[in-house]
LUMTORMAR-896930 format. One line per 3 residues: number of its first residue (from 0); for each residue x, y, z of N, C-alpha, C, O, CB. Coordinates in steps of 0.02 Angstrom, whole numbers. Glycine has a CB too. Layout:
<nodes>
NUM	X Y Z X Y Z X Y Z X Y Z X Y Z | ...
</nodes>
This chain:
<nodes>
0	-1110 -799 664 -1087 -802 596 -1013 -820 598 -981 -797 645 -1100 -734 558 | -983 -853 558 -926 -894 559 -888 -839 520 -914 -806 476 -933 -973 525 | -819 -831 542 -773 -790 503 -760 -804 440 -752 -754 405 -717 -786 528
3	-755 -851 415 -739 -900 359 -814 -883 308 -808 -881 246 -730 -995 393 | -859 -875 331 -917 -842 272 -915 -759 273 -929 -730 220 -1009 -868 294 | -898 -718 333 -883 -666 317 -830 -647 279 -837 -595 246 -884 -642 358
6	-782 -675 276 -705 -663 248 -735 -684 164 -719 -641 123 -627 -731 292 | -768 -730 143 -792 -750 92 -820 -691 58 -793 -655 15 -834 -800 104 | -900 -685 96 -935 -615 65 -881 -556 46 -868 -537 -11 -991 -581 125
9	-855 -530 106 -812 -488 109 -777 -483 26 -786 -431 -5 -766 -509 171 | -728 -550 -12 -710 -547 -34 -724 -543 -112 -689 -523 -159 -691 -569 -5 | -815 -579 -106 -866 -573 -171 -891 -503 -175 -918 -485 -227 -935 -624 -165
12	-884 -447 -109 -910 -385 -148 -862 -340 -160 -877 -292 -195 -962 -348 -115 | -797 -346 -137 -742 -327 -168 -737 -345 -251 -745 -314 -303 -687 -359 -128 | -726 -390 -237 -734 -408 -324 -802 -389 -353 -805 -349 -400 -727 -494 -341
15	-854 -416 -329 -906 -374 -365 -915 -292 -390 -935 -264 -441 -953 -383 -327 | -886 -271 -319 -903 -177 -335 -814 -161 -383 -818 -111 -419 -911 -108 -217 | -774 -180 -384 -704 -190 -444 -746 -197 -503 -757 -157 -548 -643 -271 -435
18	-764 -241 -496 -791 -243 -591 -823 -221 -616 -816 -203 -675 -816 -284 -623 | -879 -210 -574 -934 -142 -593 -941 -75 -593 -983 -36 -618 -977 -141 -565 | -885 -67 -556 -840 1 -559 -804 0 -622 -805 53 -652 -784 9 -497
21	-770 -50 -651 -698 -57 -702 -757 -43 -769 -750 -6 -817 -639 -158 -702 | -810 -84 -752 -850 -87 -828 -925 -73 -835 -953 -77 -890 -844 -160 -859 | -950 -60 -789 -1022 -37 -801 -1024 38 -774 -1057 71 -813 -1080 -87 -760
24	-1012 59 -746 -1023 119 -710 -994 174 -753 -933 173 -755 -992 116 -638 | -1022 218 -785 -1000 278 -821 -1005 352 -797 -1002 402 -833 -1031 275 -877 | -1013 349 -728 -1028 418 -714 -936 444 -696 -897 413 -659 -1098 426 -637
27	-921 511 -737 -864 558 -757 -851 542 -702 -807 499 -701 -864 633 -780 | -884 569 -609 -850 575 -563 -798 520 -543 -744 530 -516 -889 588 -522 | -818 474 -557 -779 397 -536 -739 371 -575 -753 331 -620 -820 339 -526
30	-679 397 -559 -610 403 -620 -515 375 -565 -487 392 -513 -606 533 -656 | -506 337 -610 -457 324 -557 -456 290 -493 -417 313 -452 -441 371 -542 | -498 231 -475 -518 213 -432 -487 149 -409 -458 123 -456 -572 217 -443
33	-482 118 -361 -425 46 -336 -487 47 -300 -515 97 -279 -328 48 -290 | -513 -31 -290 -563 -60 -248 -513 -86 -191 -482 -129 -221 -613 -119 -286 | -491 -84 -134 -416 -128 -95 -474 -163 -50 -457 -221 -41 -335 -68 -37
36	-503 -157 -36 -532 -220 14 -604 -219 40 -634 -169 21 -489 -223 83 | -637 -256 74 -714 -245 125 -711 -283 144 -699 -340 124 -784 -237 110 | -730 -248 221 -756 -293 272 -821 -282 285 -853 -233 267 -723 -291 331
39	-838 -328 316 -924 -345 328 -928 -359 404 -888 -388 441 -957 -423 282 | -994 -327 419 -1007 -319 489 -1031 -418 497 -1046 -459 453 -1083 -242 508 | -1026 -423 549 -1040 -492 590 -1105 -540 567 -1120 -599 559 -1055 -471 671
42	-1136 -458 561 -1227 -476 553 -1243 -507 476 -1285 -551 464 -1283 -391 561 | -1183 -459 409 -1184 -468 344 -1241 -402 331 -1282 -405 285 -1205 -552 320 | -1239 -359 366 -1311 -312 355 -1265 -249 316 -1295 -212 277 -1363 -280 448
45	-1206 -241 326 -1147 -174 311 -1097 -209 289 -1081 -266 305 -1116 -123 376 | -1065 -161 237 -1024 -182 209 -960 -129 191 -963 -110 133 -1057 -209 162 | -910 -106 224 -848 -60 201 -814 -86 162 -780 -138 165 -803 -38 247
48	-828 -24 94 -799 -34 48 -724 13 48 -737 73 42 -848 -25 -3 | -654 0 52 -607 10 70 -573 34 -21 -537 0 -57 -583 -56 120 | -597 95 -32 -559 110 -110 -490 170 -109 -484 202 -57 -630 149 -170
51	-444 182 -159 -385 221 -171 -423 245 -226 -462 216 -265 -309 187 -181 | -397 320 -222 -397 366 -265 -342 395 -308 -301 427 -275 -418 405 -236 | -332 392 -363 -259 426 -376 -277 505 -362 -337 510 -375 -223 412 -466
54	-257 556 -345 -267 614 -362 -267 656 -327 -247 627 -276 -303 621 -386 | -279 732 -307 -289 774 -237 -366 748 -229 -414 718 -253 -279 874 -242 | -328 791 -162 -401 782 -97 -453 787 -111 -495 747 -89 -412 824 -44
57	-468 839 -153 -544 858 -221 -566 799 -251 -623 778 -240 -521 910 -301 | -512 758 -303 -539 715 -338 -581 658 -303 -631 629 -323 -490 693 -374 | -529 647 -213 -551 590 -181 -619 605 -158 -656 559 -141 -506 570 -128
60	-637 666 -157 -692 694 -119 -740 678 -178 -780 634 -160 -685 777 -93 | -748 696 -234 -771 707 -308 -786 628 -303 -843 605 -303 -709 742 -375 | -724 588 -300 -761 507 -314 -783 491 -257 -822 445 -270 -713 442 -338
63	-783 497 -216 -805 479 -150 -897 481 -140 -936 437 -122 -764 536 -97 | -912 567 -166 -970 589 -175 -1008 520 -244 -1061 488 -242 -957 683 -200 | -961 520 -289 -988 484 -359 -1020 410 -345 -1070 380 -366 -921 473 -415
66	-948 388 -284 -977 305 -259 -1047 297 -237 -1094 260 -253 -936 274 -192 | -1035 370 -171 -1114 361 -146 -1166 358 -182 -1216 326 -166 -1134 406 -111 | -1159 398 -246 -1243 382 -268 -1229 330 -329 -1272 316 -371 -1296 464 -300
69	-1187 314 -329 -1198 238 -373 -1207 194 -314 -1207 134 -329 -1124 206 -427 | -1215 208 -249 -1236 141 -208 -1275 101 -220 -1262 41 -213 -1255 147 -156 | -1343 124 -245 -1404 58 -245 -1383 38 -308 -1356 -13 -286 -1499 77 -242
72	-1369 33 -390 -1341 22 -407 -1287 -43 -406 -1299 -96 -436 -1340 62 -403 | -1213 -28 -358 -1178 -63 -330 -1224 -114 -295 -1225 -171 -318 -1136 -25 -293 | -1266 -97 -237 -1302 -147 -213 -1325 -195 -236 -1316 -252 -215 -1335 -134 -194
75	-1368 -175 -294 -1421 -215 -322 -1368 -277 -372 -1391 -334 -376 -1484 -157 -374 | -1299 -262 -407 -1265 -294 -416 -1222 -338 -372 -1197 -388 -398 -1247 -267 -443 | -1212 -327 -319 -1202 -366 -241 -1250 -415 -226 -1239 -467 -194 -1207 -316 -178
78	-1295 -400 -245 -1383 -434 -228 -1383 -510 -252 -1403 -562 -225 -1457 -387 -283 | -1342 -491 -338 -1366 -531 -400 -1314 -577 -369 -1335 -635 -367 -1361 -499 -489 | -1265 -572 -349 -1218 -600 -329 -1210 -644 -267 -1200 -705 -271 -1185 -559 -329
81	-1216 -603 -198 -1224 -634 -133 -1296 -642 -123 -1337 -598 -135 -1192 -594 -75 | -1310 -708 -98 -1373 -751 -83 -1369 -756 1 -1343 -801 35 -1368 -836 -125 | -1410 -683 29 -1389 -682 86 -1460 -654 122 -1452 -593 118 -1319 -640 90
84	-1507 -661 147 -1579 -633 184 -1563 -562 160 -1603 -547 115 -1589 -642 284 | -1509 -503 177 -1499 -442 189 -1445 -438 146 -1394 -472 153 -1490 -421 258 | -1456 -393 96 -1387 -374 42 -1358 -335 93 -1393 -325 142 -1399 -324 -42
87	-1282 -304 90 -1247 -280 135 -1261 -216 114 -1271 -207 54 -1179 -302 143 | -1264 -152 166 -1276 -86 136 -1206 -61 142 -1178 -49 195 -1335 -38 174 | -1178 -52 74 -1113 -38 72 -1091 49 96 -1123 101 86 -1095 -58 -5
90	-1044 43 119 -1008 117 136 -951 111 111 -922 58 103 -999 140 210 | -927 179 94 -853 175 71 -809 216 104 -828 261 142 -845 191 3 | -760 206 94 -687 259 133 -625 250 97 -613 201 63 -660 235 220
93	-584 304 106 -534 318 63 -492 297 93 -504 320 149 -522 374 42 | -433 260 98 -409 209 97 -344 247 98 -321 254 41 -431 162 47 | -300 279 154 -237 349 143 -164 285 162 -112 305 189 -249 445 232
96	-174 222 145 -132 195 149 -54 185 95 6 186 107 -169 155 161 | -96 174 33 -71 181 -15 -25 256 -35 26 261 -69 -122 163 -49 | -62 306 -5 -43 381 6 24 397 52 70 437 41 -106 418 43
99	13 350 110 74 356 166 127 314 120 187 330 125 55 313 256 | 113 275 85 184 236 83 213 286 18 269 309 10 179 135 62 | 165 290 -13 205 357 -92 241 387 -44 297 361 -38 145 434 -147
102	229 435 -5 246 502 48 321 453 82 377 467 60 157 527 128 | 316 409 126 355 395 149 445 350 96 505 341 108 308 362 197 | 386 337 31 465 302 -26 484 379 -37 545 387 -36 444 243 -131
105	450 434 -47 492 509 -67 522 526 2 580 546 -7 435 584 -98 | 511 526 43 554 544 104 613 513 120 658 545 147 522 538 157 | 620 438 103 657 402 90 701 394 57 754 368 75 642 378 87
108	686 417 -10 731 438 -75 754 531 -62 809 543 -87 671 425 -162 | 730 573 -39 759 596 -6 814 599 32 866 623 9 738 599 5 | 810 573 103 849 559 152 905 543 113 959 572 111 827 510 199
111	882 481 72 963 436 50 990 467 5 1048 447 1 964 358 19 | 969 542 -67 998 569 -81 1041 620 -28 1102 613 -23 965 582 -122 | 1016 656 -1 1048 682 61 1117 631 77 1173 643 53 988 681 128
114	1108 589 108 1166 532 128 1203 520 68 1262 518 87 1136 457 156 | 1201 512 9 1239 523 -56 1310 577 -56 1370 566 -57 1181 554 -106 | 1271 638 -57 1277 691 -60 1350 730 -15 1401 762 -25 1211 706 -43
117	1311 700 38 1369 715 134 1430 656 127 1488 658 147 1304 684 243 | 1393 602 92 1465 571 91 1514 562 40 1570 538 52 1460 516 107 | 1489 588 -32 1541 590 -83 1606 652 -76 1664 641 -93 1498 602 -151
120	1580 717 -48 1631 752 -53 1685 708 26 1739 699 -2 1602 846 -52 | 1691 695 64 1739 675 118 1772 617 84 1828 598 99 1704 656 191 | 1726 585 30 1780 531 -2 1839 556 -38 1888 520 -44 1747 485 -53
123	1836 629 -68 1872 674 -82 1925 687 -50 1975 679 -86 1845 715 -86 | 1935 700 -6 1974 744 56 2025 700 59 2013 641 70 1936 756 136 | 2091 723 49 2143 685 73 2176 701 152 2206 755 161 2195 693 19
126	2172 671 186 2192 683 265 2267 697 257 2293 673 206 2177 611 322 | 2314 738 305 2374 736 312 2383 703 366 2360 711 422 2402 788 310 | 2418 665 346 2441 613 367 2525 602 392 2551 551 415 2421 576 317
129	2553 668 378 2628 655 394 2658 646 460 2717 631 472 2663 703 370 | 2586 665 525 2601 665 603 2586 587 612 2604 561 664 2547 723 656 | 2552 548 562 2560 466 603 2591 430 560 2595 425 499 2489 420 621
132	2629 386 639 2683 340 575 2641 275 551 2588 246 567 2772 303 616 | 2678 271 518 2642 208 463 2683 161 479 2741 176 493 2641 218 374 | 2656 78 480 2687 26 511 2762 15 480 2806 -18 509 2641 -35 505
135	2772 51 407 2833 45 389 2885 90 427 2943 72 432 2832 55 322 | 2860 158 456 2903 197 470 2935 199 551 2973 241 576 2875 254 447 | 2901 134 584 2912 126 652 2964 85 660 2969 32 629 2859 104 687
138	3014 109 709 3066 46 685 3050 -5 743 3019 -5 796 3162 68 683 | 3094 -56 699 3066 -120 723 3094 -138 794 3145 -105 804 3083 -177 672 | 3083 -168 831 3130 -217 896 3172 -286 858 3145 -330 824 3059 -261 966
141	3221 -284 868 3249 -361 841 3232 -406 890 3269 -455 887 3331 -370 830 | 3189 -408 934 3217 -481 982 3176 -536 950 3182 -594 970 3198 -480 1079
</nodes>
């Protein structure tokens, strides 16, 4: 199988399971949901569905549980779509990418308040300065 038709599929059930998530699917559990990507096994027989959750660990668990049994569902709309011997049997996973980078811009904004902080008061501080001479107070050589 050529990468170039997997990368394809890949990219029709992404979009497929996005929209049918955004607008057909009404079950409460599946709230807050980002479709970010799928890949497809070699064969086209599996399909990882790669979704973000906004919310705690519960909710991701809560939609996580909700995806699974909208699978056949999802499938059968994958079906209508990809013209393929074997619809892909989709799986999903939570996707903690989007999660690391939130975590890591607050650690960040952190840090650099910190660095704010340590360096405004020393801009303060006036040094004494009366033990070094200053280029005016050195006398000069005439030669």
């Amino acid at each position: 199988m050529s990468s170039r038709r997997t990368d394809r599929v890949a990219s029709v059930i992404r979009e497929v399971v996005s929209t049918t998530i955004l607008q057909e699917l009404r079950d409460p559990r599946i709230r807050n949901v980002t479709v970010l990507g799928a890949q497809v096994s070699p064969d086209l027989r599996y399909a990882t569905v790669r979704v973000s959750v906004r919310g705690a660990e519960k909710e991701e668990a809560l939609t996580l549980h909700g995806l699974n049994s909208a699978r056949g569902f999802l499938q059968s709309k994958v079906a209508e779509r990809v013209k393929t011997r074997y619809t892909p049997e989709l799986r999903f996973e939570i996707d903690r990418g989007v999660h690391k980078s939130i975590e890591t811009s607050r650690i960040l904004r952190e840090v650099l308040a910190e660095d704010d902080l340590l360096e405004s008061p020393t801009e303060n501080v006036t040094e004494d300065t009366d033990d070094v001479e200053s280029p005016e107070q050195t006398p000069s050589s005439g030669i």
